[in-house]
C-alpha positions as a LaTeX table, in Angstrom:
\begin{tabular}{lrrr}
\hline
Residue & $x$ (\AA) & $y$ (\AA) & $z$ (\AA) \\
\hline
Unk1 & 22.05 & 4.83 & $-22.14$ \\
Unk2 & 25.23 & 5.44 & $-19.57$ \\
Unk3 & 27.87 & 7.92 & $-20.78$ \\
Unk4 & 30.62 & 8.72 & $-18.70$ \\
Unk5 & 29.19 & 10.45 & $-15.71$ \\
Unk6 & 25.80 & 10.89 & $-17.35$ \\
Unk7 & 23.05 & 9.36 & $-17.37$ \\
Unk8 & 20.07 & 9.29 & $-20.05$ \\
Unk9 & 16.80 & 6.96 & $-19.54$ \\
Unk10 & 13.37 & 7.86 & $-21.76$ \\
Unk11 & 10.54 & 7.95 & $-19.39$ \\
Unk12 & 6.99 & 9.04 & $-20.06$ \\
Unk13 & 7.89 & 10.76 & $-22.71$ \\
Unk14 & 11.30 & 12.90 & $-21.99$ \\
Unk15 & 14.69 & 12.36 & $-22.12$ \\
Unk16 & 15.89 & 12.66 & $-18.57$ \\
Unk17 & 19.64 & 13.33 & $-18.71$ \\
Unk18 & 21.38 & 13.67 & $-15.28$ \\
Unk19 & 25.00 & 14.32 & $-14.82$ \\
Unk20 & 26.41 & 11.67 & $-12.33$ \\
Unk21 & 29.50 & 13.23 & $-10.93$ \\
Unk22 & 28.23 & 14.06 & $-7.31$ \\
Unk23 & 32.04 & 14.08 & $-6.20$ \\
Unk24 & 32.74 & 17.08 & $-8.52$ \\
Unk25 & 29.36 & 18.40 & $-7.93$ \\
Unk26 & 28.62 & 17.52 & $-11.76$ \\
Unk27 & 30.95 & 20.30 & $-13.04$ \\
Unk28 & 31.75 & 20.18 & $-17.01$ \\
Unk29 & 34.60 & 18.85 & $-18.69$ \\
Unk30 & 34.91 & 17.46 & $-22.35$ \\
Unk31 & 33.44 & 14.04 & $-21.37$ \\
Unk32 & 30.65 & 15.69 & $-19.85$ \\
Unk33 & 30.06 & 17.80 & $-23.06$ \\
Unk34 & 29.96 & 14.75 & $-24.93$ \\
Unk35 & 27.69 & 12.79 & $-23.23$ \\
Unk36 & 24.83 & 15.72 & $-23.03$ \\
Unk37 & 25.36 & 15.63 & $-26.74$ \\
Unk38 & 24.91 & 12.20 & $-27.21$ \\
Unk39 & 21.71 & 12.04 & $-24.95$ \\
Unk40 & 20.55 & 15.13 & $-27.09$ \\
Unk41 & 21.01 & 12.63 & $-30.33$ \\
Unk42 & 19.26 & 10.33 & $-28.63$ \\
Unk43 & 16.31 & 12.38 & $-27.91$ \\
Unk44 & 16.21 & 13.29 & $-31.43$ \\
Unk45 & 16.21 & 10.30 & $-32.83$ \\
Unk46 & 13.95 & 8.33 & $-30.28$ \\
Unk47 & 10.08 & 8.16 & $-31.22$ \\
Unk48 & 7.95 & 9.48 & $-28.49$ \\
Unk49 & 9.90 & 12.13 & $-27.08$ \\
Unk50 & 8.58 & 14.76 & $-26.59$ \\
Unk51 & 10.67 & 16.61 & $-24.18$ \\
Unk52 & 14.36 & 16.62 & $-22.80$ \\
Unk53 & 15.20 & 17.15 & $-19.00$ \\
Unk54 & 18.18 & 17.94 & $-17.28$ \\
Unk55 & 19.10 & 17.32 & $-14.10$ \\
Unk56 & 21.77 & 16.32 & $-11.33$ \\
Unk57 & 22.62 & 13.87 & $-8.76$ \\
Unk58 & 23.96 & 14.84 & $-5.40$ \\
Unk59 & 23.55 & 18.78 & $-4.19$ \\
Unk60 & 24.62 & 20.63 & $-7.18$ \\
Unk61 & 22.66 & 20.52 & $-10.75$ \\
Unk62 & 26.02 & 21.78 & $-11.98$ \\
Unk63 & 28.79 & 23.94 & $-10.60$ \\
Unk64 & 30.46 & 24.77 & $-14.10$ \\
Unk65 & 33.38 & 23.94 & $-15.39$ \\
Unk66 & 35.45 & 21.81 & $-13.61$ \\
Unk67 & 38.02 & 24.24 & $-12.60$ \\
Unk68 & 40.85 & 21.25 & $-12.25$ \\
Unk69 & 40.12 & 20.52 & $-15.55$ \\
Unk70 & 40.75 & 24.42 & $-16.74$ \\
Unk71 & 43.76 & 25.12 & $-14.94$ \\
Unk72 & 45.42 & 21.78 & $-16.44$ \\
Unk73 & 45.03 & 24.01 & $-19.70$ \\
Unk74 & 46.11 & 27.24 & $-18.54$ \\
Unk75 & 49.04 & 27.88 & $-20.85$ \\
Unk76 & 48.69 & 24.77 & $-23.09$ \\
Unk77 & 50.64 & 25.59 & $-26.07$ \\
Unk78 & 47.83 & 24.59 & $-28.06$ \\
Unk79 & 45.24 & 26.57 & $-26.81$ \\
Unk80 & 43.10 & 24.05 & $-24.50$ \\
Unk81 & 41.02 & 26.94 & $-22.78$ \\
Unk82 & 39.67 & 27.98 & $-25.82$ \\
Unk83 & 38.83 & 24.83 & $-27.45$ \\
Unk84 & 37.36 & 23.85 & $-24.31$ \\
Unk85 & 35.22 & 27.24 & $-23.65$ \\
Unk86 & 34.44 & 26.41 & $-27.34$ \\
Unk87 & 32.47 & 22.91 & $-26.76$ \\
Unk88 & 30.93 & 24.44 & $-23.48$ \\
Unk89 & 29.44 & 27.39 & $-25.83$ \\
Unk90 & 28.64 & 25.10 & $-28.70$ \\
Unk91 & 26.70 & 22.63 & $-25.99$ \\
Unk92 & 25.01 & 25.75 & $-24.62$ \\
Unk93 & 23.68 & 27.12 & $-28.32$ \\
Unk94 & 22.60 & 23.32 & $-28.85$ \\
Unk95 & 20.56 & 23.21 & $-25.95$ \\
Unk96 & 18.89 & 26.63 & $-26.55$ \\
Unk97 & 17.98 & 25.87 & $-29.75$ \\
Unk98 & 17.18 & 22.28 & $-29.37$ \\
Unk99 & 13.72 & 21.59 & $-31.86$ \\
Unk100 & 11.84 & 19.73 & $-28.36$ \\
Unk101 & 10.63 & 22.02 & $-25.00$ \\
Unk102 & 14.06 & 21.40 & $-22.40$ \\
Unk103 & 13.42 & 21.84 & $-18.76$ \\
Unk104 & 16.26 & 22.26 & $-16.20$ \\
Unk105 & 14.97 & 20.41 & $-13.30$ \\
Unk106 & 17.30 & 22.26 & $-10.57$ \\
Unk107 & 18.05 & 20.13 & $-7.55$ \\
Unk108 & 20.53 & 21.77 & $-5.53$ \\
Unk109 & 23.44 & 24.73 & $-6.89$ \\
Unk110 & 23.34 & 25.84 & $-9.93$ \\
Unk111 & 26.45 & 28.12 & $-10.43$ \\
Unk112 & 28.55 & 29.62 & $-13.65$ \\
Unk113 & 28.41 & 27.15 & $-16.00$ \\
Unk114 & 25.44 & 25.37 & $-14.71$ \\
Unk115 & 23.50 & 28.88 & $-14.88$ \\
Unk116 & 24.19 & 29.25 & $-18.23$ \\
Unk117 & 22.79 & 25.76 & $-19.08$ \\
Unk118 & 19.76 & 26.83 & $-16.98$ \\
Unk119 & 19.88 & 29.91 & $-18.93$ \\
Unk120 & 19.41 & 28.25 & $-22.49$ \\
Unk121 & 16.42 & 25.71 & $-21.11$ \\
Unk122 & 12.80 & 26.82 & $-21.91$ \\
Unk123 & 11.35 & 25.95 & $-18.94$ \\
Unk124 & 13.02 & 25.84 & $-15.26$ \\
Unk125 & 11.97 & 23.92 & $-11.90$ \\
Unk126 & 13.61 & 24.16 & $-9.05$ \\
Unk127 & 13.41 & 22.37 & $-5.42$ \\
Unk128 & 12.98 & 25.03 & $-2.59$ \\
Unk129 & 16.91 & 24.40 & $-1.36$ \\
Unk130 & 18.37 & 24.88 & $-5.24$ \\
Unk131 & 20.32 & 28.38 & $-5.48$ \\
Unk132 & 21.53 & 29.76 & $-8.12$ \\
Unk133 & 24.63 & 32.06 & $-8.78$ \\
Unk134 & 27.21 & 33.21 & $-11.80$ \\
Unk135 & 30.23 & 32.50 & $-9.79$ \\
Unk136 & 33.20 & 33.37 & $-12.36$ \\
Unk137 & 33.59 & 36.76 & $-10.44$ \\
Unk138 & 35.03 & 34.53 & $-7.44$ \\
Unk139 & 37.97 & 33.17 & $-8.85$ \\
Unk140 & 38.86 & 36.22 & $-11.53$ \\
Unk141 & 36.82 & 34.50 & $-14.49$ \\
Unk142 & 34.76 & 35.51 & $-17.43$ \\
Unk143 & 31.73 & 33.72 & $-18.44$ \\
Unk144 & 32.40 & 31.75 & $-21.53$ \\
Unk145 & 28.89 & 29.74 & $-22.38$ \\
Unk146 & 26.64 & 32.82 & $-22.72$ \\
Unk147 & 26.18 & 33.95 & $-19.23$ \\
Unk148 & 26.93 & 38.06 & $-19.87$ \\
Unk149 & 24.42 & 37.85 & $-22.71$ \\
Unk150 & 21.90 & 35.43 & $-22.00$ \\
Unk151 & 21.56 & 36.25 & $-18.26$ \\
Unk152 & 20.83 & 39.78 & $-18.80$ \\
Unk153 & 18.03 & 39.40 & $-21.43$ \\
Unk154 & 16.27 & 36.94 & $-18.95$ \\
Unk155 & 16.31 & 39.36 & $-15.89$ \\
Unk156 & 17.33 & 42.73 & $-17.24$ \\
Unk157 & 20.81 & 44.05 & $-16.79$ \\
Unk158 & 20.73 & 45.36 & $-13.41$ \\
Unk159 & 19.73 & 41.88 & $-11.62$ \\
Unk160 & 22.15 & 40.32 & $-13.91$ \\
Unk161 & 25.15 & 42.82 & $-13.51$ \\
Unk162 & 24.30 & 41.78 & $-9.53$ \\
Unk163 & 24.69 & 38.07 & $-10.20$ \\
Unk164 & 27.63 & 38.75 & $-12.05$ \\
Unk165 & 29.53 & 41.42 & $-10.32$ \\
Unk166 & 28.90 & 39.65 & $-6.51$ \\
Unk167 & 29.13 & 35.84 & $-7.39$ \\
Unk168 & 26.66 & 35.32 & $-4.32$ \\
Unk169 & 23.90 & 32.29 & $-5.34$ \\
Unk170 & 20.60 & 33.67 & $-4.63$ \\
Unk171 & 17.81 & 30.99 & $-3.22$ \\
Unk172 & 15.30 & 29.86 & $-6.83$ \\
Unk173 & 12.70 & 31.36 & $-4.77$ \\
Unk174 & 14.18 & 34.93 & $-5.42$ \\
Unk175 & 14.67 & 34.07 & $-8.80$ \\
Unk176 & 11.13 & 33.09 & $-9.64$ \\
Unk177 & 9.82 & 36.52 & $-8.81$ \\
Unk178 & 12.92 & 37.95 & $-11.61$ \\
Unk179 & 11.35 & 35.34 & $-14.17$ \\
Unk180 & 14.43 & 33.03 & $-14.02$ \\
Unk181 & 12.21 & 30.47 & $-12.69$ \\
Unk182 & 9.12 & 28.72 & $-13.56$ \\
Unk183 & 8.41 & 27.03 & $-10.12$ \\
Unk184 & 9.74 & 26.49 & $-7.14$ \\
Unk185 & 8.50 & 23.17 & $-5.03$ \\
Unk186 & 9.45 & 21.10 & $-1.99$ \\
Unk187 & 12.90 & 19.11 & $-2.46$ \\
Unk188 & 10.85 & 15.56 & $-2.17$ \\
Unk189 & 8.64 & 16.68 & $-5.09$ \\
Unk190 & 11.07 & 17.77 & $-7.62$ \\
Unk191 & 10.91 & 14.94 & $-10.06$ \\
Unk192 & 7.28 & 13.99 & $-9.76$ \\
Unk193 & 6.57 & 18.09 & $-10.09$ \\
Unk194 & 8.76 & 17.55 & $-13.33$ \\
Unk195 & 7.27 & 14.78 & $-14.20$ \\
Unk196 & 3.21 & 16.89 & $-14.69$ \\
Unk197 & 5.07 & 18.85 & $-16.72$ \\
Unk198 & 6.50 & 16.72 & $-19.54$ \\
Unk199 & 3.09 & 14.57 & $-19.21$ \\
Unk200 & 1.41 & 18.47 & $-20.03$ \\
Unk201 & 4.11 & 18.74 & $-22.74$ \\
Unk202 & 3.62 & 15.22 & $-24.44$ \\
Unk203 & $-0.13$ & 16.07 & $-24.64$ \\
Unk204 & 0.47 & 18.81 & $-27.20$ \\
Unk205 & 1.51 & 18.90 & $-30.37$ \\
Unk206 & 4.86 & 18.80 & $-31.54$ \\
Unk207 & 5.42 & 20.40 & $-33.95$ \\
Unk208 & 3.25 & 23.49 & $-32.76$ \\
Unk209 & 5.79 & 23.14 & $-29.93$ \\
Unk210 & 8.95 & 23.08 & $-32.20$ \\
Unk211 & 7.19 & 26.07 & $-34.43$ \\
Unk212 & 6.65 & 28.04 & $-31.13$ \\
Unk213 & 9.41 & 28.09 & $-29.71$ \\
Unk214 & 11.37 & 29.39 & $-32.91$ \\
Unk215 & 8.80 & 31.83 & $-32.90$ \\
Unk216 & 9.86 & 32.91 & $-29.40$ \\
Unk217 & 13.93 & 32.94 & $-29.96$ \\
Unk218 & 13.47 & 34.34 & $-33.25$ \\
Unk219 & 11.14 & 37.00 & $-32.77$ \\
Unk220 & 13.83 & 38.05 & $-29.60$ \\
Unk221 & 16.71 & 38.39 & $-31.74$ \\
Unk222 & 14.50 & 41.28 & $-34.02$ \\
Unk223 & 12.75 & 44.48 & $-33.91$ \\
Unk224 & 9.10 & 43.71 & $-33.02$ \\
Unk225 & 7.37 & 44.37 & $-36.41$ \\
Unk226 & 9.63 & 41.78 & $-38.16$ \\
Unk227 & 9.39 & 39.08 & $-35.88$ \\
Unk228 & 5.04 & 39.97 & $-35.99$ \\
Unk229 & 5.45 & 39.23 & $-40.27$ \\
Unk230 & 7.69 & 35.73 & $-39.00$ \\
Unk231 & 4.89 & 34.74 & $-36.92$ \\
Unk232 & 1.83 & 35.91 & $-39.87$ \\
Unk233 & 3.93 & 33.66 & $-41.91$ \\
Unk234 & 4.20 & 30.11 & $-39.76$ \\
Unk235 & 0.96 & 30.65 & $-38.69$ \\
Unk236 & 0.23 & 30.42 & $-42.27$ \\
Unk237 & 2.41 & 27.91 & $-42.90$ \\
Unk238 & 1.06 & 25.85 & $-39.69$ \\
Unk239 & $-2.63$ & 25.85 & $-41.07$ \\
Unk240 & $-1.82$ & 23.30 & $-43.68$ \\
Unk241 & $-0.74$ & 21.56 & $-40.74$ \\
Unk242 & $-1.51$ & 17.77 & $-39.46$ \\
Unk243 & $-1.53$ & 18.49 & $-36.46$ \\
Unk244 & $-3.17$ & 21.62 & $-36.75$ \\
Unk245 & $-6.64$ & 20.10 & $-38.27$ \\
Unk246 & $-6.81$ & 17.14 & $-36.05$ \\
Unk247 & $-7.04$ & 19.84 & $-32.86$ \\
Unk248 & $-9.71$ & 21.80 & $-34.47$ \\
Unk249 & $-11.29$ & 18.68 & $-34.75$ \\
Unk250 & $-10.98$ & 17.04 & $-31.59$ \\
Unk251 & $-12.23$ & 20.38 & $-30.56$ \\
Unk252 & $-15.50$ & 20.20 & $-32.73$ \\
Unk253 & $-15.69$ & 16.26 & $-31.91$ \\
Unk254 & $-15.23$ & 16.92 & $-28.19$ \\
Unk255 & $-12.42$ & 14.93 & $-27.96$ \\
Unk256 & $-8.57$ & 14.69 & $-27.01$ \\
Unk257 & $-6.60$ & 15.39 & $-29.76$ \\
Unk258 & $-3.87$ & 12.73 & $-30.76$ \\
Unk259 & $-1.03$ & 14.55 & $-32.21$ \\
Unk260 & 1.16 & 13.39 & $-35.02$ \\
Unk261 & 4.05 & 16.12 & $-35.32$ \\
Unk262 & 3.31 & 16.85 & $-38.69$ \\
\hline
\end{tabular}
């Protein structure tokens, strides 16, 4: 499927989706929004997926919002910048929460807005050349897609409030060692590094994926002894499983289990 400046394609078992605006270096605008929602429908609705990826063309994942775009609505009688900093945040809870494992495959800057879509992936690769940065310090901004909350529980406050305060874009390879990043690889082997990882995704199950990774955003968001009941419970839950009995017994069997999702 081609959206307007984005790109969606299954392969091997992911939804790639790329924004295609190189010229703008892929920044946001309501178009944008849209089509990253529509690929996400896609995804959902496509058998064999098993994974989304997002990506960019040209030397920027994604600089943020397009900052034409938000000064056209500076003063708009009818309140633009909100409604617009209101899809950007409802795209960025979407993604987080998205019921399949979403990888930010990071090939060049990833800055503001496009941090806080790398922010609400589960799992982040980046070439050796990506950096990374907050950015709305620069031009007297606020972060309006989650970047003052969500960056600080990923790499504490003081790394954050450094990202935040400065606006200086730190090389991926200085945010692996703060946990931001999975992996870090050569420019040339982005998408085939990428590409291991989906194929290590699709071979699991899931719904034990889906289950999981509730598990994980859920049990953040509450003191430790509730979200330790939440997991007793889907763990229960998850033994009457499908999916659960045919890996015990491709275990016993010696075997590769085939996953259903249910």
């Amino acid at each position: 499927m081609n959206e307007e400046k984005i790109i969606s394609e299954v392969r091997d078992g992911a939804m790639w989706i790329t924004l295609n605006r190189p010229e703008a270096m892929n920044s946001l605008t309501p178009r944008v929004l849209a089509g990253i929602s529509r690929a996400l429908d896609q995804a959902q609705h496509t058998n064999g997926v098993r994974a989304v990826v997002l990506t960019g063309n040209g030397r920027a994942f994604c600089a943020g919002a397009d900052l034409k775009y938000v000064q056209s609505q500076v003063g708009d009688t009818d309140n633009g910048t909100r409604h617009f900093l209101s899809e950007v945040l409802a795209l960025m809870n979407r993604v987080e929460s998205f019921p399949m494992p979403v990888i930010a495959a990071i090939n060049g800057l990833a800055l503001a807005g496009g941090l806080e879509l790398v922010l609400c992936c589960d799992l982040v690769i980046a070439a050796r050349s990506a950096k990374l940065g907050d950015a709305h310090s620069n031009y007297g901004l606020l972060p309006g897609g989650g970047g003052s909350v969500r960056l600080p529980r990923k790499i504490g406050p003081t790394r954050a409030k450094y990202l935040l305060y400065t606006g200086e874009f730190l090389p991926a390879e200085e945010l692996l060692a703060a946990g931001l990043v999975n992996q870090v690889v050569e420019d040339a082997e982005l998408l085939s590094a990428t590409g291991k990882l989906v194929a290590t995704l699709a071979r699991k199950s899931p719904l034990g994926l889906r289950r999981m990774k509730a598990l994980v955003d859920d049990g953040m968001a509450q003191p430790i002894e509730s979200a330790l009941r939440l997991e007793l419970l889907a763990s229960e839950v998850h033994a009457h499983s499908a999916d659960m009995k045919e890996g015990l017994a491709a275990f016993n069997e010696k075997r590769a289990p085939v996953f259903t999702g249910r």
